[in-house]
Backbone atoms as SQL, in Angstrom:
CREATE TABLE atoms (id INTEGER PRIMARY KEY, chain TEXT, resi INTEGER, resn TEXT, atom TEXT, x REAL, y REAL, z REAL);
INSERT INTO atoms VALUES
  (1, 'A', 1, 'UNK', 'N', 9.429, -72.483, 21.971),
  (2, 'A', 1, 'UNK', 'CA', 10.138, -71.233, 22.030),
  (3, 'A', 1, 'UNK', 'C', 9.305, -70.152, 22.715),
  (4, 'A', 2, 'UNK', 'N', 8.195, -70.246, 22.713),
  (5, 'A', 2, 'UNK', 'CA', 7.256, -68.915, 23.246),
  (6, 'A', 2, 'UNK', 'C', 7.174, -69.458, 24.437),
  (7, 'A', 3, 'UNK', 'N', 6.999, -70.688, 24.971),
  (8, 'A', 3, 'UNK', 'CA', 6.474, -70.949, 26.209),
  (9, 'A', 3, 'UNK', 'C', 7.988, -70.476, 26.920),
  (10, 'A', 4, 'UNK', 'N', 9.322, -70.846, 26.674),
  (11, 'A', 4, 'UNK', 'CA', 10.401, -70.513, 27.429),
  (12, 'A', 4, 'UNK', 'C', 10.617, -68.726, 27.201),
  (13, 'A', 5, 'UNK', 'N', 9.762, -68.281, 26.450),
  (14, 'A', 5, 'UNK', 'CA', 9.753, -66.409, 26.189),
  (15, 'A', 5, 'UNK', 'C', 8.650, -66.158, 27.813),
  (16, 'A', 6, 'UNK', 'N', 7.562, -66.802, 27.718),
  (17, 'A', 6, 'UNK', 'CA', 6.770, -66.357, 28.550),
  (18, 'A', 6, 'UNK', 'C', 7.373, -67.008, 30.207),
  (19, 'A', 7, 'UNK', 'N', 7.907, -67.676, 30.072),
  (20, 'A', 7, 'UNK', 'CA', 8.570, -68.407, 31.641),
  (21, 'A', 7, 'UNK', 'C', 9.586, -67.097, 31.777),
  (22, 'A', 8, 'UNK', 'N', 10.748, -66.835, 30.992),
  (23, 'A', 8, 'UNK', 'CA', 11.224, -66.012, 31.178),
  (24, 'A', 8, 'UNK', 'C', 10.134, -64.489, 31.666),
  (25, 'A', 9, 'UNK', 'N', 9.956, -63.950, 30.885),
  (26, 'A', 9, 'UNK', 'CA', 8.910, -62.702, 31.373),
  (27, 'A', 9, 'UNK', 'C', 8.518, -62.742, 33.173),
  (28, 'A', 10, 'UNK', 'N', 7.816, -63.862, 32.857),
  (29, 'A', 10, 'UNK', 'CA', 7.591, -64.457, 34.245),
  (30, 'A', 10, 'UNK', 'C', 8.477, -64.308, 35.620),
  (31, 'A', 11, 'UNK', 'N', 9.375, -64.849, 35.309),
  (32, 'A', 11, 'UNK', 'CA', 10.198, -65.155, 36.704),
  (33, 'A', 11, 'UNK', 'C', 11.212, -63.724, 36.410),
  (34, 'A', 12, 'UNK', 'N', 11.436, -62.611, 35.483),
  (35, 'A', 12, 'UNK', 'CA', 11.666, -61.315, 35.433),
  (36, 'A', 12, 'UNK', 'C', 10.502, -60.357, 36.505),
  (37, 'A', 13, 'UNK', 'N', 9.209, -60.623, 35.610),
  (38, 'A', 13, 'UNK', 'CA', 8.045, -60.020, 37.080),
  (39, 'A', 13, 'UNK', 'C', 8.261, -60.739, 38.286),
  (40, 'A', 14, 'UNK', 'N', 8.319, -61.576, 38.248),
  (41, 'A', 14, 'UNK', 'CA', 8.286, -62.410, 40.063),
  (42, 'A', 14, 'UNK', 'C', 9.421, -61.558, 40.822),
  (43, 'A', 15, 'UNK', 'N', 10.491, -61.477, 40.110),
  (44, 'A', 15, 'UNK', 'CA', 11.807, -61.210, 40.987),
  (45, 'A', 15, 'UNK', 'C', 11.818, -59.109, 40.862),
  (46, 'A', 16, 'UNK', 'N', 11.092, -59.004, 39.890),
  (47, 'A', 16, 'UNK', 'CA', 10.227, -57.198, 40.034),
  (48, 'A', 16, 'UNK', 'C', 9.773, -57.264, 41.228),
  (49, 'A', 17, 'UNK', 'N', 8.509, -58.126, 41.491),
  (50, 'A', 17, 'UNK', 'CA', 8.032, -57.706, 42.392),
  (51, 'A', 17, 'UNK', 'C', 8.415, -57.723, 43.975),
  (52, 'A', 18, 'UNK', 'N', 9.277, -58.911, 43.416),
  (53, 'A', 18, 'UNK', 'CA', 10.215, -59.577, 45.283),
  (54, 'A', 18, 'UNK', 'C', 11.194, -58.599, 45.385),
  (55, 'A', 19, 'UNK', 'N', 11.898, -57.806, 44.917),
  (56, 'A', 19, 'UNK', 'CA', 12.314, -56.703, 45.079),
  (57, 'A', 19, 'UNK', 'C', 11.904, -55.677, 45.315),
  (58, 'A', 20, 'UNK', 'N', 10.669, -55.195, 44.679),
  (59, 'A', 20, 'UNK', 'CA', 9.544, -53.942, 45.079),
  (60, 'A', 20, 'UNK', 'C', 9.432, -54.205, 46.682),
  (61, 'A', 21, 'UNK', 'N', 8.929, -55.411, 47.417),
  (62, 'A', 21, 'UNK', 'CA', 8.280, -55.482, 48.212),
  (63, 'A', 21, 'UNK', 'C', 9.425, -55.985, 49.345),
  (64, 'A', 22, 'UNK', 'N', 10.991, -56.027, 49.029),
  (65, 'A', 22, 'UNK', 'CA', 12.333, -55.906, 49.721),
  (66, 'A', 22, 'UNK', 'C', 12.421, -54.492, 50.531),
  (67, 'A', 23, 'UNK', 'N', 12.448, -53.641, 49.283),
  (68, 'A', 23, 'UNK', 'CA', 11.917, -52.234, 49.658),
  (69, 'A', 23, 'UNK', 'C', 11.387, -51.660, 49.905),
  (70, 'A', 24, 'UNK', 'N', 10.274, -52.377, 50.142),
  (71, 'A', 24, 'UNK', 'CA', 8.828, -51.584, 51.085),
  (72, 'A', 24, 'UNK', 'C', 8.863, -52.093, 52.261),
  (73, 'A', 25, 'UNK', 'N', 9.669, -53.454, 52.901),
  (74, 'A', 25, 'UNK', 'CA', 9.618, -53.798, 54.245),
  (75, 'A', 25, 'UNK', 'C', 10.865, -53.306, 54.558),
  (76, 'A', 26, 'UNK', 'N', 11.670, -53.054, 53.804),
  (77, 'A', 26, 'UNK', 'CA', 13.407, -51.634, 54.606),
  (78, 'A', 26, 'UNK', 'C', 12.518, -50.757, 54.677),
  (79, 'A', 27, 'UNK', 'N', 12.118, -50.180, 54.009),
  (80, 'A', 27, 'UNK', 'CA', 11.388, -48.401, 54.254),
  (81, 'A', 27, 'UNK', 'C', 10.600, -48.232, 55.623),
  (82, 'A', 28, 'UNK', 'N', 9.470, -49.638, 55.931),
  (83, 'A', 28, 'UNK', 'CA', 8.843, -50.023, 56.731),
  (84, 'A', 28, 'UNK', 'C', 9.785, -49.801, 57.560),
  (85, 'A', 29, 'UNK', 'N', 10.352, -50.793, 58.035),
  (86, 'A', 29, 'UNK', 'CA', 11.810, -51.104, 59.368),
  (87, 'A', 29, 'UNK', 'C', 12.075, -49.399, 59.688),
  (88, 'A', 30, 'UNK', 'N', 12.675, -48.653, 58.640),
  (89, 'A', 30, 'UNK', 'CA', 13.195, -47.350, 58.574),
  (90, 'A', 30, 'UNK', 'C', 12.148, -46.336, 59.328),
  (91, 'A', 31, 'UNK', 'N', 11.198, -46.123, 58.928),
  (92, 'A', 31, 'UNK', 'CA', 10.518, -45.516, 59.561),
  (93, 'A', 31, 'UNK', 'C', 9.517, -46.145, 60.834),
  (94, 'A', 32, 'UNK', 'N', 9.831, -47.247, 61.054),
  (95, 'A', 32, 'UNK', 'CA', 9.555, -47.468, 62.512),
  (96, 'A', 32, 'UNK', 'C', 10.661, -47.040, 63.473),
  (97, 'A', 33, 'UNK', 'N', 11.531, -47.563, 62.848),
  (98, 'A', 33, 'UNK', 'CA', 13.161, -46.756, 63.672),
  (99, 'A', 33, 'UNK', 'C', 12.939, -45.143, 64.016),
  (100, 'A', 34, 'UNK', 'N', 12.686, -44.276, 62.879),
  (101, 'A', 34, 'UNK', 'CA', 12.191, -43.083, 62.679),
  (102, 'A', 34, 'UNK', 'C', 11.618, -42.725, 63.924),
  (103, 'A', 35, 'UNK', 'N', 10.192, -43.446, 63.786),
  (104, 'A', 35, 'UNK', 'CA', 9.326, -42.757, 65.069),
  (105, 'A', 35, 'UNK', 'C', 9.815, -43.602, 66.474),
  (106, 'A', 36, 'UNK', 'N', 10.585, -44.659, 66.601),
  (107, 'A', 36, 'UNK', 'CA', 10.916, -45.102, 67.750),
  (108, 'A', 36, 'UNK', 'C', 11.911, -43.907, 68.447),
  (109, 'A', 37, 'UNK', 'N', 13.112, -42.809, 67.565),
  (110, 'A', 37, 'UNK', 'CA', 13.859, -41.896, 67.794),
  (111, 'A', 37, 'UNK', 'C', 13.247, -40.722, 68.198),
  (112, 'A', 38, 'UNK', 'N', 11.725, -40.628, 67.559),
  (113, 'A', 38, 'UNK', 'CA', 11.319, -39.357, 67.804),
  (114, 'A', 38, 'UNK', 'C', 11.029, -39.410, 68.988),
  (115, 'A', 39, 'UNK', 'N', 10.134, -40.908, 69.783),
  (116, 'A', 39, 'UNK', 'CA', 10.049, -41.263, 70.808),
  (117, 'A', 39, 'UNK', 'C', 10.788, -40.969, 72.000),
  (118, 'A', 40, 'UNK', 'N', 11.888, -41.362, 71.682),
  (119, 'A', 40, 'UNK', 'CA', 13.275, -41.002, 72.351),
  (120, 'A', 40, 'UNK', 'C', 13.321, -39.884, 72.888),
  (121, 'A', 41, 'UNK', 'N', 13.554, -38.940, 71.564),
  (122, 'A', 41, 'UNK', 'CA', 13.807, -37.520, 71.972),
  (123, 'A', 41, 'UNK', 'C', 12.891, -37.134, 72.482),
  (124, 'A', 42, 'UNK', 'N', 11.739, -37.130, 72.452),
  (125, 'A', 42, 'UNK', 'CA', 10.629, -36.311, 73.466),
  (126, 'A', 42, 'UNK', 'C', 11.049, -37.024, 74.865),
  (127, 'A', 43, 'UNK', 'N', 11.140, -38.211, 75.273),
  (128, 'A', 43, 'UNK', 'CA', 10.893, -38.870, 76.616),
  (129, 'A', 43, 'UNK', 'C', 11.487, -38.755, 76.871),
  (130, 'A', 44, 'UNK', 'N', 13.024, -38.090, 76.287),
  (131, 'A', 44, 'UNK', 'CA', 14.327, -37.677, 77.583),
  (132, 'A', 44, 'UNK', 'C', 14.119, -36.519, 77.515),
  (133, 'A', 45, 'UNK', 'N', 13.522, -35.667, 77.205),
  (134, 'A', 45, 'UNK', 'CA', 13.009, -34.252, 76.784),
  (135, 'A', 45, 'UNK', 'C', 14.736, -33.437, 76.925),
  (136, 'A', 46, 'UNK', 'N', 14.940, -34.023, 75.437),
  (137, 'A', 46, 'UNK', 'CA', 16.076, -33.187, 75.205),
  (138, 'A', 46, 'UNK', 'C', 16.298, -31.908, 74.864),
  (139, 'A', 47, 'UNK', 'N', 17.208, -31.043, 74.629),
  (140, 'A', 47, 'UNK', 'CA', 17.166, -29.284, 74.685),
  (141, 'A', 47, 'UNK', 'C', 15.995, -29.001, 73.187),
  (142, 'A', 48, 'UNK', 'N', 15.455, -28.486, 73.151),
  (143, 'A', 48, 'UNK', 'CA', 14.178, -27.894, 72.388),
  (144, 'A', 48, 'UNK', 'C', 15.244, -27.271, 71.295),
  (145, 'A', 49, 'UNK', 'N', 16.572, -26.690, 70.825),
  (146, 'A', 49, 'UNK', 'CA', 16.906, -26.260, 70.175),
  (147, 'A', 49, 'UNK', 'C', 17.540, -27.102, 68.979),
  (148, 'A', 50, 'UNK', 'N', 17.754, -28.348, 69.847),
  (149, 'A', 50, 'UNK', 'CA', 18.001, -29.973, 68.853),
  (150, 'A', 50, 'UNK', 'C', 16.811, -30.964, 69.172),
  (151, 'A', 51, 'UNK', 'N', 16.018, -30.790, 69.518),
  (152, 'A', 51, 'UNK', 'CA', 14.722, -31.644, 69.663),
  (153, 'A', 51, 'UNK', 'C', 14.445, -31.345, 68.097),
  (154, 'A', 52, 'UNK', 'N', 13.355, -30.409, 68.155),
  (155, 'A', 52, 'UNK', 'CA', 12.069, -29.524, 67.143),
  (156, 'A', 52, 'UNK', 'C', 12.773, -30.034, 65.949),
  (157, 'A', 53, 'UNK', 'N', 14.474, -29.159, 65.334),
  (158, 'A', 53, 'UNK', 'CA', 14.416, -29.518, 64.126),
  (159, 'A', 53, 'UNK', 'C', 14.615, -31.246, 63.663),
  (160, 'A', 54, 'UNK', 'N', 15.429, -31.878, 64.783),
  (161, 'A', 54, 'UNK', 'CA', 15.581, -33.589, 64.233),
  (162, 'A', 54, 'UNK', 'C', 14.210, -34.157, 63.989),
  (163, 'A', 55, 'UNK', 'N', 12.901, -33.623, 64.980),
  (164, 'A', 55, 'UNK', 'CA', 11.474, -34.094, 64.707),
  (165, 'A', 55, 'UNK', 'C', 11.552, -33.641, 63.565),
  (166, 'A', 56, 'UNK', 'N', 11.433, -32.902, 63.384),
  (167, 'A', 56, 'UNK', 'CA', 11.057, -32.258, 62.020),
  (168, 'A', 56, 'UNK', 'C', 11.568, -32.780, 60.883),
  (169, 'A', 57, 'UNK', 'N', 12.937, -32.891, 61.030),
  (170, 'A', 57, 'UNK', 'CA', 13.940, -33.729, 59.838),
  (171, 'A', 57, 'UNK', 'C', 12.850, -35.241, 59.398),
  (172, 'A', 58, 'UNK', 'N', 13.095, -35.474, 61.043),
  (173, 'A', 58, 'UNK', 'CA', 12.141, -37.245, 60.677),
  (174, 'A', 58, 'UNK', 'C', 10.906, -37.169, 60.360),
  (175, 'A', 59, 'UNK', 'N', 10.452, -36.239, 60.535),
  (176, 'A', 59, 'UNK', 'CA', 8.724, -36.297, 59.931),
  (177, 'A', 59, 'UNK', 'C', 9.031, -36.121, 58.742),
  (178, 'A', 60, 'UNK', 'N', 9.747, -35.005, 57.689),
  (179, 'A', 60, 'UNK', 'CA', 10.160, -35.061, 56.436),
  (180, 'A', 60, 'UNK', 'C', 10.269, -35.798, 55.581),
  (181, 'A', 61, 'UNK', 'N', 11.057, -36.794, 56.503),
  (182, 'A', 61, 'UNK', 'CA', 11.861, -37.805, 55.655),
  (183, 'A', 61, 'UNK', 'C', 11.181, -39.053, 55.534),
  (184, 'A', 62, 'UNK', 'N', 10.164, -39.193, 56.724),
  (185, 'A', 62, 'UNK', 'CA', 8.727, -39.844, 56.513),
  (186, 'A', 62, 'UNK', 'C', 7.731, -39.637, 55.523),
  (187, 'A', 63, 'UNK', 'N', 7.322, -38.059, 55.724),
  (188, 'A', 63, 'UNK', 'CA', 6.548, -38.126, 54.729),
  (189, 'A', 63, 'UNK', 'C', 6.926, -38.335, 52.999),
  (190, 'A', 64, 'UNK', 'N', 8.112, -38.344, 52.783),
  (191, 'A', 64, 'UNK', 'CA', 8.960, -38.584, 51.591),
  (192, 'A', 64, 'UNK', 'C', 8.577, -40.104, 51.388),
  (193, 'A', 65, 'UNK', 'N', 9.038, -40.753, 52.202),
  (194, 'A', 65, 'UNK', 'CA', 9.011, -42.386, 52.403),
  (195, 'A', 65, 'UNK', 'C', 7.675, -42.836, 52.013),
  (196, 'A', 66, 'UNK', 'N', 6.453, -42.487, 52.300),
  (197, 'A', 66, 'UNK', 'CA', 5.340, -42.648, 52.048),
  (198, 'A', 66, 'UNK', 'C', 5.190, -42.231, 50.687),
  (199, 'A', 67, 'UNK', 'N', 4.941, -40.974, 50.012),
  (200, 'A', 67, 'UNK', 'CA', 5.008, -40.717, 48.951),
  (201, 'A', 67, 'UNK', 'C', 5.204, -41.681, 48.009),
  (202, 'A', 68, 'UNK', 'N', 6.689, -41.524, 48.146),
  (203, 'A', 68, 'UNK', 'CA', 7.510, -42.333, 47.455),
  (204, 'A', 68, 'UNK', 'C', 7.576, -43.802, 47.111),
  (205, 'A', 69, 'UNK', 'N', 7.891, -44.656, 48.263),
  (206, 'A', 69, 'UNK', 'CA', 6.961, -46.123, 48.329),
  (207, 'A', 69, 'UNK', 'C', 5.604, -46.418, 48.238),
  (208, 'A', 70, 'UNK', 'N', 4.901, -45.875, 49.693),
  (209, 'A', 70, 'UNK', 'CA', 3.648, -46.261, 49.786),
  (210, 'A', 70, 'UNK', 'C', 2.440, -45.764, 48.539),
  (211, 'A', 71, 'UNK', 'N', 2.961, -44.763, 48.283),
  (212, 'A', 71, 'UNK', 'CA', 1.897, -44.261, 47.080),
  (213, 'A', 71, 'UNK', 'C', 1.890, -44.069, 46.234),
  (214, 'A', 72, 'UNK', 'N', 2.968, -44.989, 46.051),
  (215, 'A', 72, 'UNK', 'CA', 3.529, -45.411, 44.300),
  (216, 'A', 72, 'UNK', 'C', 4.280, -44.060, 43.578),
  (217, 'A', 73, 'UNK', 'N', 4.739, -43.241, 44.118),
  (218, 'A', 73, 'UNK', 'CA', 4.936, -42.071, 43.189),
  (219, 'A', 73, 'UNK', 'C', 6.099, -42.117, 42.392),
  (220, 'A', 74, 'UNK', 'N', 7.005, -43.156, 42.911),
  (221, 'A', 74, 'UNK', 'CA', 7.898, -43.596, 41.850),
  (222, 'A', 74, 'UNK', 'C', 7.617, -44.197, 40.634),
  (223, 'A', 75, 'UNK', 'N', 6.817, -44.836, 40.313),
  (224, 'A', 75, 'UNK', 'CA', 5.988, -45.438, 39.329),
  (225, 'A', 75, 'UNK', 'C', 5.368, -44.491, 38.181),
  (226, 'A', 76, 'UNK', 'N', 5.544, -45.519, 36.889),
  (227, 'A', 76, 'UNK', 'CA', 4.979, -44.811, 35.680),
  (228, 'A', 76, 'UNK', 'C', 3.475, -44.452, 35.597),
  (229, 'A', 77, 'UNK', 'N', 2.843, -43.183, 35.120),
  (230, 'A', 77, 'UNK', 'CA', 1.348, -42.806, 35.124),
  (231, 'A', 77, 'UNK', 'C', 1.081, -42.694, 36.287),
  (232, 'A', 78, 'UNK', 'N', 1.939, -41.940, 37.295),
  (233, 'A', 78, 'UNK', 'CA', 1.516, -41.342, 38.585),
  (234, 'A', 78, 'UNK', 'C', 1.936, -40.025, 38.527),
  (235, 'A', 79, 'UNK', 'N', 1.958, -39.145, 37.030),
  (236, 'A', 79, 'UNK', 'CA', 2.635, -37.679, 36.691),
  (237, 'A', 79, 'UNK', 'C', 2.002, -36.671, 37.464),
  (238, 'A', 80, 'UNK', 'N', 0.212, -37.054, 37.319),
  (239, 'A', 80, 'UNK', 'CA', -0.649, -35.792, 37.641),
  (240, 'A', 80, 'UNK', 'C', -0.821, -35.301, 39.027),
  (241, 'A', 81, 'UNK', 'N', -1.015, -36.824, 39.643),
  (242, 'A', 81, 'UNK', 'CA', -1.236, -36.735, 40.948),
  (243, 'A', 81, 'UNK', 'C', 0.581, -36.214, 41.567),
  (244, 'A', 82, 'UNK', 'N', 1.657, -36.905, 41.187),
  (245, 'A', 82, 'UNK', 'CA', 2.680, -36.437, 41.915),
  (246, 'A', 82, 'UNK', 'C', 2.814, -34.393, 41.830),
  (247, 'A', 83, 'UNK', 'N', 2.291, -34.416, 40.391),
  (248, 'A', 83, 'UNK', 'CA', 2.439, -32.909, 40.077),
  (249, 'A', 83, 'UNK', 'C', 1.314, -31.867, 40.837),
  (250, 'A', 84, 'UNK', 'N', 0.206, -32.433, 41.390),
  (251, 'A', 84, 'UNK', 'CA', -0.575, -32.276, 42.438),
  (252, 'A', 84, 'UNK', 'C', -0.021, -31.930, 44.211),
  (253, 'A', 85, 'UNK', 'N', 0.375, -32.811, 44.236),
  (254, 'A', 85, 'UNK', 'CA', 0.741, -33.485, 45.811),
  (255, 'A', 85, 'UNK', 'C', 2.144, -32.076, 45.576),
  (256, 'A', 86, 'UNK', 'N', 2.854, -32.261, 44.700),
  (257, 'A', 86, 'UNK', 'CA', 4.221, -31.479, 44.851),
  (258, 'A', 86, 'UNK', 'C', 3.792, -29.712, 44.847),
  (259, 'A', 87, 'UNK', 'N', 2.911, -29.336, 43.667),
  (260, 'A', 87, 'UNK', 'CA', 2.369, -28.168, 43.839),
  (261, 'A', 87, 'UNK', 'C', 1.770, -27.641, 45.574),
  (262, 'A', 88, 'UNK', 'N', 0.977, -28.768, 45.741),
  (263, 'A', 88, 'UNK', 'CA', 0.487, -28.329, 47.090),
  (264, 'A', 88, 'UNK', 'C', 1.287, -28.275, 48.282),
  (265, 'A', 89, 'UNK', 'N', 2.473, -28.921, 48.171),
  (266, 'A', 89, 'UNK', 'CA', 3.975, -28.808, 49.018),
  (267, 'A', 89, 'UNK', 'C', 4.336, -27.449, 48.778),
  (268, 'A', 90, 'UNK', 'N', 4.382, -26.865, 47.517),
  (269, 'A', 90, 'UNK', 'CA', 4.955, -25.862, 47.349),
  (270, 'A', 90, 'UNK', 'C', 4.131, -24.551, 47.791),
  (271, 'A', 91, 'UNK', 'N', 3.001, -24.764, 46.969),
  (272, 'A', 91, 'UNK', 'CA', 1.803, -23.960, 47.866),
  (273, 'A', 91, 'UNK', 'C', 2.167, -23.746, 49.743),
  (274, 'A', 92, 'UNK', 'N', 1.663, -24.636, 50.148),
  (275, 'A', 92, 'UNK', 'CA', 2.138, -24.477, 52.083),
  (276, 'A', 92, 'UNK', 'C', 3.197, -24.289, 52.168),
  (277, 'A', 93, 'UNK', 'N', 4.516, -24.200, 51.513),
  (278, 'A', 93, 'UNK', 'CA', 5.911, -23.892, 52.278),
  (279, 'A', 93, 'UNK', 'C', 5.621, -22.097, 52.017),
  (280, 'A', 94, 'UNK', 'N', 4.928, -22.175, 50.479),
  (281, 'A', 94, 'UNK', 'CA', 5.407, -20.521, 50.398),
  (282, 'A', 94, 'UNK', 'C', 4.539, -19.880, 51.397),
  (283, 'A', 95, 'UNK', 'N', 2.762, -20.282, 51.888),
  (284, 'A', 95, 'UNK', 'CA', 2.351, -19.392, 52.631),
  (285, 'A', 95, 'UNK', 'C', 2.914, -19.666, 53.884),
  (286, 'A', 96, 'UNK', 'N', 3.591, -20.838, 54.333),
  (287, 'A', 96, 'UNK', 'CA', 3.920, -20.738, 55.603),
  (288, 'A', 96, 'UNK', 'C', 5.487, -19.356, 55.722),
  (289, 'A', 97, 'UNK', 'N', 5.954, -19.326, 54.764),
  (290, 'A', 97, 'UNK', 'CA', 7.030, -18.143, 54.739),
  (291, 'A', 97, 'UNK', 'C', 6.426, -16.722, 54.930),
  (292, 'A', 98, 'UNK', 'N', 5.262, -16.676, 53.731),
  (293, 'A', 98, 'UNK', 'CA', 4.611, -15.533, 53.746),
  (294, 'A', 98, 'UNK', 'C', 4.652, -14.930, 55.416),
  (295, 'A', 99, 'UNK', 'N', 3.437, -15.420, 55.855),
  (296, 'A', 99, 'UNK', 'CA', 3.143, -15.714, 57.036),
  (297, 'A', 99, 'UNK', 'C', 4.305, -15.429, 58.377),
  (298, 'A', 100, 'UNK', 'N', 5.328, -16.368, 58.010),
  (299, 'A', 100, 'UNK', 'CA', 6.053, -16.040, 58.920),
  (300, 'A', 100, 'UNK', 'C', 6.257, -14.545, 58.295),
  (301, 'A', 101, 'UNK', 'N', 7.115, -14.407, 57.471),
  (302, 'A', 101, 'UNK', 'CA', 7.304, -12.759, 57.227),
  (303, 'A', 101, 'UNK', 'C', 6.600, -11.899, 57.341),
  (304, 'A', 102, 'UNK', 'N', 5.203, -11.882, 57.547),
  (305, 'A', 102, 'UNK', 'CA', 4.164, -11.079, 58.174),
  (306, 'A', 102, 'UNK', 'C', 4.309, -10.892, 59.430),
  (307, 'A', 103, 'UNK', 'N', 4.473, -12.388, 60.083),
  (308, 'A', 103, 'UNK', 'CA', 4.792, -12.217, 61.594),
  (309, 'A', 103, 'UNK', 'C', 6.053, -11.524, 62.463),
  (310, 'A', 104, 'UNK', 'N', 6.681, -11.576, 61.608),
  (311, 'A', 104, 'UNK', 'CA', 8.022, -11.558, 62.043),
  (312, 'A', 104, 'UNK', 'C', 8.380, -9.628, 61.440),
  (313, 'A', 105, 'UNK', 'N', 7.321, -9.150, 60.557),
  (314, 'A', 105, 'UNK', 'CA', 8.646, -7.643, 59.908),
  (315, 'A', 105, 'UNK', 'C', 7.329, -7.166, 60.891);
């Protein structure tokens, strides 16, 4: 009875992890696509007023992707560091506003 408890457990983690790592080679694929587009748009050097923000969108949505997959932040006992990494997001958006509003009044 324990040995068919621990086979079970078992092939529950196996198919955890073959799924974890389903989703880390889509994310992969995804953000190669990502920078193959950004590619794009610079080398046809499309209008600068839809260039800048779609780069921008895709770098975003990259650096999310990383976070998120690559650096485990979805995962349990990754509170401090995510609450780190997110503070310091928040930190640079507000001085980059500051800043602009300095520049700009």
């Amino acid at each position: 009875m324990a040995n068919d408890t621990k086979t079970g457990i078992d092939s529950f983690h196996k198919q955890k992890h073959k799924d974890e790592m389903v989703k880390q080679i889509i994310t992969f694929a995804l953000m190669i696509v990502f920078t193959i587009i950004a590619f794009v748009v610079v080398l046809t050097e499309m209008d600068k007023f839809f260039a800048l923000p779609l780069l921008l969108l895709l770098a975003v949505v990259q650096v999310g992707f990383q976070f998120y997959y690559f650096m485990h932040m979805k995962d349990k006992g990754h509170e401090m560091p995510s609450l780190m990494i997110y503070g310091g997001i928040g930190a640079a958006i507000i001085t980059v506003l500051a800043l602009t509003l300095i520049i700009w009044w």
